[in-house]
LOGUMAR-584198 format. One record per residue: residue number from 1; x, y, z of N, C-alpha, C, CB in turn. Coordinates in steps of 0.001 Angstrom, whole numbers, plus 500000, padded with zeros to 6 digits. Glycine has a CB too. Layout:
LOGUMAR-584198
R pos    n_x    n_y    n_z   ca_x   ca_y   ca_z    c_x    c_y    c_z   cb_x   cb_y   cb_z
R NUM      X      Y      Z      X      Y      Z      X      Y      Z      X      Y      Z
...
//
This chain:
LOGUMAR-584198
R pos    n_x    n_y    n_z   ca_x   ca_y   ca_z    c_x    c_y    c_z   cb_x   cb_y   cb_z
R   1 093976 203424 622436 094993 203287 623466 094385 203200 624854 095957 204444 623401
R   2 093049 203545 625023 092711 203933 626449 092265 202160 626673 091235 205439 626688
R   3 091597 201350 625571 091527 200300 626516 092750 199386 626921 090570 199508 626048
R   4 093360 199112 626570 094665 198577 627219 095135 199177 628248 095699 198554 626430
R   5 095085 200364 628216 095447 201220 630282 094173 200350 630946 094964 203852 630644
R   6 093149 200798 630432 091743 200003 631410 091813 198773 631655 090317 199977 630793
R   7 092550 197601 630898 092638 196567 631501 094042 196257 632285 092291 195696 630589
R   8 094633 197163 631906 095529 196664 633063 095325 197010 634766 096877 197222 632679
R   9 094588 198324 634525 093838 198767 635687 093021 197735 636297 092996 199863 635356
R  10 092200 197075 635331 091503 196119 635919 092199 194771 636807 090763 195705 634838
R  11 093242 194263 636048 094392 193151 636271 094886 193479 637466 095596 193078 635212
R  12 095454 194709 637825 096629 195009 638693 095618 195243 640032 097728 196482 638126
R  13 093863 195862 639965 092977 196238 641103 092498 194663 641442 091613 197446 640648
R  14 092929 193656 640682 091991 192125 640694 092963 191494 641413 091569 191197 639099
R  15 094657 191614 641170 095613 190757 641675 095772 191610 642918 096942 190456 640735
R  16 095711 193088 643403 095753 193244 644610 094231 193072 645597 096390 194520 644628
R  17 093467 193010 645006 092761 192023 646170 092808 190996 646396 091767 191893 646258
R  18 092834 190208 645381 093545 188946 645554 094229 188365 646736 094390 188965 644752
R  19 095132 189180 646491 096606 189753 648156 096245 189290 649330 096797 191688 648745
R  20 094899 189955 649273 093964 190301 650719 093774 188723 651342 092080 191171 650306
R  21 093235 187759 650483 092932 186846 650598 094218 185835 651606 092534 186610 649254
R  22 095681 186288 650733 096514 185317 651410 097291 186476 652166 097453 184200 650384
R  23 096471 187072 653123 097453 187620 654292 098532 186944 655432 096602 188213 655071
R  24 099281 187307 655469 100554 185679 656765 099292 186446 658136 103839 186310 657388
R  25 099092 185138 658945 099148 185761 660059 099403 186564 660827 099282 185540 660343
R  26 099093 187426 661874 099564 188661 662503 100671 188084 663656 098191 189586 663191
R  27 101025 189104 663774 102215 188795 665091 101385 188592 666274 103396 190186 665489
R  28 100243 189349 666527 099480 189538 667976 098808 188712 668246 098683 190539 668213
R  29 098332 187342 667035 098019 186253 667506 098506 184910 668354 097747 186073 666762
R  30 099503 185790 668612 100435 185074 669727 100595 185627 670940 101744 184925 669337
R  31 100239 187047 671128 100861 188025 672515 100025 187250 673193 100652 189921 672742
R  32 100473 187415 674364 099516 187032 675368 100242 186056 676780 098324 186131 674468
R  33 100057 185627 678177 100664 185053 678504 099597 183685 679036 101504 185859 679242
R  34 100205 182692 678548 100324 181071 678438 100169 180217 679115 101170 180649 678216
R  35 099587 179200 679479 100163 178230 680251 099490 176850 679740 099944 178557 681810
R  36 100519 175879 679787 100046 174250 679234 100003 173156 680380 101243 173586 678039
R  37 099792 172090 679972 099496 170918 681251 100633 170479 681842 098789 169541 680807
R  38 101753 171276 681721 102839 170919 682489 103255 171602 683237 103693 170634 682003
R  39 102024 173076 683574 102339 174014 684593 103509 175248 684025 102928 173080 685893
R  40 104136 175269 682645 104614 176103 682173 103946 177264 681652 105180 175620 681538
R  41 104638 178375 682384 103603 180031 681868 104830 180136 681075 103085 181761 683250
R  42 104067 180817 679802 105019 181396 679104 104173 182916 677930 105794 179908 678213
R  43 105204 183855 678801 104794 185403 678355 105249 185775 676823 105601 186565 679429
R  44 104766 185871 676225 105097 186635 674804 104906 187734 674693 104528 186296 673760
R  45 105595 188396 674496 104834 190341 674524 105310 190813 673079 105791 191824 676068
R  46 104066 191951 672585 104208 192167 671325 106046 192477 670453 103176 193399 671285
R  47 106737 193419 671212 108372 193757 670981 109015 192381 670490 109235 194313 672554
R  48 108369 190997 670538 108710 190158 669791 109728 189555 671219 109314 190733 668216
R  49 109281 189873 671895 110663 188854 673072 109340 188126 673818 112108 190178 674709
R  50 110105 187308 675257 109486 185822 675478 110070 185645 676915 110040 184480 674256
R  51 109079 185345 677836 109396 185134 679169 109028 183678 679103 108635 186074 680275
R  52 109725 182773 680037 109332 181031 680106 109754 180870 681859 110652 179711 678732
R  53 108299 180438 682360 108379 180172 683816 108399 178871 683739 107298 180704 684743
R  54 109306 178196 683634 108872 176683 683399 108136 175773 685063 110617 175793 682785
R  55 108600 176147 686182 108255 175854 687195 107218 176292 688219 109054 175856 687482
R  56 106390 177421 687328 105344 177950 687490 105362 178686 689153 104298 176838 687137
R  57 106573 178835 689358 106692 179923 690453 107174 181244 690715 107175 179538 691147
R  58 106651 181808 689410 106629 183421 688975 107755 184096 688631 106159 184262 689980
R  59 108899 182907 688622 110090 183478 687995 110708 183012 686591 111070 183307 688928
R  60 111184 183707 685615 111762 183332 684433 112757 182648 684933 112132 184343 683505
R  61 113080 181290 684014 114134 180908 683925 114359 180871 682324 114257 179741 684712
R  62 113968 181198 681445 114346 181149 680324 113759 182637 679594 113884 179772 679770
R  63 114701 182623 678533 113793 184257 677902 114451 184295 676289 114443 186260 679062
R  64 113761 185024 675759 114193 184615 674499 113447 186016 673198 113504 182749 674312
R  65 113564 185510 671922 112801 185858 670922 111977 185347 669792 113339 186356 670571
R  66 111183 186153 669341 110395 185215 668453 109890 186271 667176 108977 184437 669400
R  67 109664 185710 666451 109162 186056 665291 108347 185195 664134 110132 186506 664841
R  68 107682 186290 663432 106238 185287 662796 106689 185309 661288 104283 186141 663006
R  69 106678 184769 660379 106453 184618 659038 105297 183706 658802 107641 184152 658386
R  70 104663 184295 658040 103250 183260 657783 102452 183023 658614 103416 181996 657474
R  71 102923 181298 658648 101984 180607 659956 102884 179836 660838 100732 179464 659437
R  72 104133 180207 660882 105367 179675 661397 106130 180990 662263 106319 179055 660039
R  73 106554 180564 663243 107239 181047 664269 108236 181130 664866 106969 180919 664777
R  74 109019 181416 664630 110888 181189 665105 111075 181694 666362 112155 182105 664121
R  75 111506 180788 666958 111870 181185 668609 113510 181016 668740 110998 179952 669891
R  76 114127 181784 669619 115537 181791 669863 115685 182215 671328 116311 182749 668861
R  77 116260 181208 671978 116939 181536 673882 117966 182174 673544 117541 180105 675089
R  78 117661 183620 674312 118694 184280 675067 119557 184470 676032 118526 184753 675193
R  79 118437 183619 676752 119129 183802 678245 118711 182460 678574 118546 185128 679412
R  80 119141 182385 680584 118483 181455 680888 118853 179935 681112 117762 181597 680157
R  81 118226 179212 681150 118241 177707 681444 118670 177617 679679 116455 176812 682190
R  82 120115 176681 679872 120635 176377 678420 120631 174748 678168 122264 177005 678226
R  83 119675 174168 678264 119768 172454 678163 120610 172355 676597 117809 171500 678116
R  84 121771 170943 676432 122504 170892 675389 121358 170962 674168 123462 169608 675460
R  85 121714 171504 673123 120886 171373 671471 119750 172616 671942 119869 169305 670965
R  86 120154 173608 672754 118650 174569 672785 119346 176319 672533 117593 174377 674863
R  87 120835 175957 672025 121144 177627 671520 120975 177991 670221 122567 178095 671705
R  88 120235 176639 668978 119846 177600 668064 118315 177743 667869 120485 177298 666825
R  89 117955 178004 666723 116559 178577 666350 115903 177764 666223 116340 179304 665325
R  90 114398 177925 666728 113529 176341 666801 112540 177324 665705 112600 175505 668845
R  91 111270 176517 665054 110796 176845 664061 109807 175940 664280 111544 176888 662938
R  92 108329 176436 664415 106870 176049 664774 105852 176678 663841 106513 176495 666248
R  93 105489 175890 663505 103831 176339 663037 103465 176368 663841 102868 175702 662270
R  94 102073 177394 664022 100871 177865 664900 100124 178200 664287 100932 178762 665759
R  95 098501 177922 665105 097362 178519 665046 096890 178286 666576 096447 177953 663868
R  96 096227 179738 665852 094987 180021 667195 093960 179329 667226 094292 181337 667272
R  97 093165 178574 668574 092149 177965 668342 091193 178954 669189 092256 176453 668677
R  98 089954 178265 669604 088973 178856 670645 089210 178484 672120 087554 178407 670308
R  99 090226 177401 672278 090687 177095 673630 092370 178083 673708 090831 175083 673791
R 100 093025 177817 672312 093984 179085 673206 094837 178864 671785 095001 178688 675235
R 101 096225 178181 671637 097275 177909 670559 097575 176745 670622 098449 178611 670578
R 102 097952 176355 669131 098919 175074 669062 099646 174781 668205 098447 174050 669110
R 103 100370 174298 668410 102009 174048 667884 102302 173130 667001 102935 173649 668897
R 104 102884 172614 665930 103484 171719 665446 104930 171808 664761 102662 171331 664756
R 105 105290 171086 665212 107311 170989 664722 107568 171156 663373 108196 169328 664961
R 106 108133 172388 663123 108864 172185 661859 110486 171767 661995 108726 173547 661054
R 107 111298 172782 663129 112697 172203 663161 112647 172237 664548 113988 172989 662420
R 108 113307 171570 665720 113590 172187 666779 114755 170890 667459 112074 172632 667647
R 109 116081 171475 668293 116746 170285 668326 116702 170312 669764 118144 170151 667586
R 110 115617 171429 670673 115821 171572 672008 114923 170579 672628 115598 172963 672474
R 111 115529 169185 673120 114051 168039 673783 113127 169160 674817 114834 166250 675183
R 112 114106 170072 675411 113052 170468 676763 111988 171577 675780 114130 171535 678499
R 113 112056 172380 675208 111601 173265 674060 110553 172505 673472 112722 173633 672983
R 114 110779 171587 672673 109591 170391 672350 108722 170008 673186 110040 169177 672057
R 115 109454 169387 674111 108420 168851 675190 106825 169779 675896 109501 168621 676479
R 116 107828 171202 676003 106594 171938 676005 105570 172845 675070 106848 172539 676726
R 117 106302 172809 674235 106011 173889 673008 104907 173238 672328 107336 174179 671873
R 118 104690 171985 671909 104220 170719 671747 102789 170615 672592 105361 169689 672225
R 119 102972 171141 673641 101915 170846 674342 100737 172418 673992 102534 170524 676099
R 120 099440 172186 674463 098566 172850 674017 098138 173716 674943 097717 172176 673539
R 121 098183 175311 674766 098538 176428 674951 096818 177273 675635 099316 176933 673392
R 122 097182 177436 677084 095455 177821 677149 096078 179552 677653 094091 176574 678796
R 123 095365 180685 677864 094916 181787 678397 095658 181644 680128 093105 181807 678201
R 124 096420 182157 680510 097184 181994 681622 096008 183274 682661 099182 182432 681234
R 125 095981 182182 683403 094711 183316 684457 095810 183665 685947 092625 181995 685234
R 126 095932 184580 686520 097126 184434 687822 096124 184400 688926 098415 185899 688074
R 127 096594 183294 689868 096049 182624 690666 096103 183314 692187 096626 181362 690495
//
C-alpha cells in the first residue's frame, strides 16, 4: 500500500511545481507613473486605481481602475473626461520591456484610450 501513497506524492509535488512555471504576471509590473510620445503621464498605483494627465500639465483629467489577469489588463473610467464609447471596460495585453511597457488591443471601443494606450510607455521623470 505504501507505494501508491509514494507516487502520488510524487505526481501531486511534480504538478505543483510545475505551477511555478506558469505564474500570471504580477500586478506591480505595472505600478509606476508613465509617460508616452504624446506627452500623456499616466499614474497607476498599486490599490489598482489610475490617474491620466493627458495634457501633461499636472492635472488629472481622467481616473479610473485596473486590474491584471495573466498578461492582460482591464481598465475602467471613473471619472473624468468621458469621450462617446469610453464608459465601458477596455482590455490590453502587456509586457514589461527594458525601455518601460507595451500594449496591445484585445477589446477597447474608447478611440481616445487607444490612441494612447497603444502608444509605448517609458518611466515618467518630473521635470
Amino acid at each position: 500500500m505504501q507505494k501508491p501513497i509514494s507516487v502520488c506524492l510524487v505526481l501531486t509535488a511534480t504538478l505543483l511545481a510545475g505551477c511555478a512555471w506558469f505564474r500570471a504576471k504580477e500586478k506591480n509590473e505595472l505600478v509606476g507613473t508613465w509617460t508616452n510620445p504624446l506627452g500623456t503621464v499616466w499614474a497607476i498605483r498599486p490599490n489598482g486605481t489610475f490617474d491620466v494627465d493627458l495634457t501633461h500639465r499636472g492635472r488629472r483629467e481622467a481616473w479610473g481602475t485596473w486590474s491584471v489577469q495573466g498578461d492582460e489588463v482591464t481598465l475602467q473610467r471613473t471619472g473624468g473626461l468621458n469621450p462617446k464609447g469610453c464608459d465601458g471596460p477596455a482590455v490590453y495585453k502587456f509586457k514589461r520591456t527594458d525601455q518601460g511597457l507595451q500594449f496591445t488591443l484585445v477589446s477597447d471601443k474608447c478611440k481616445l484610450r487607444k490612441k494612447n494606450v497603444l502608444q509605448p510607455w517609458t518611466p515618467w521623470k518630473k521635470t
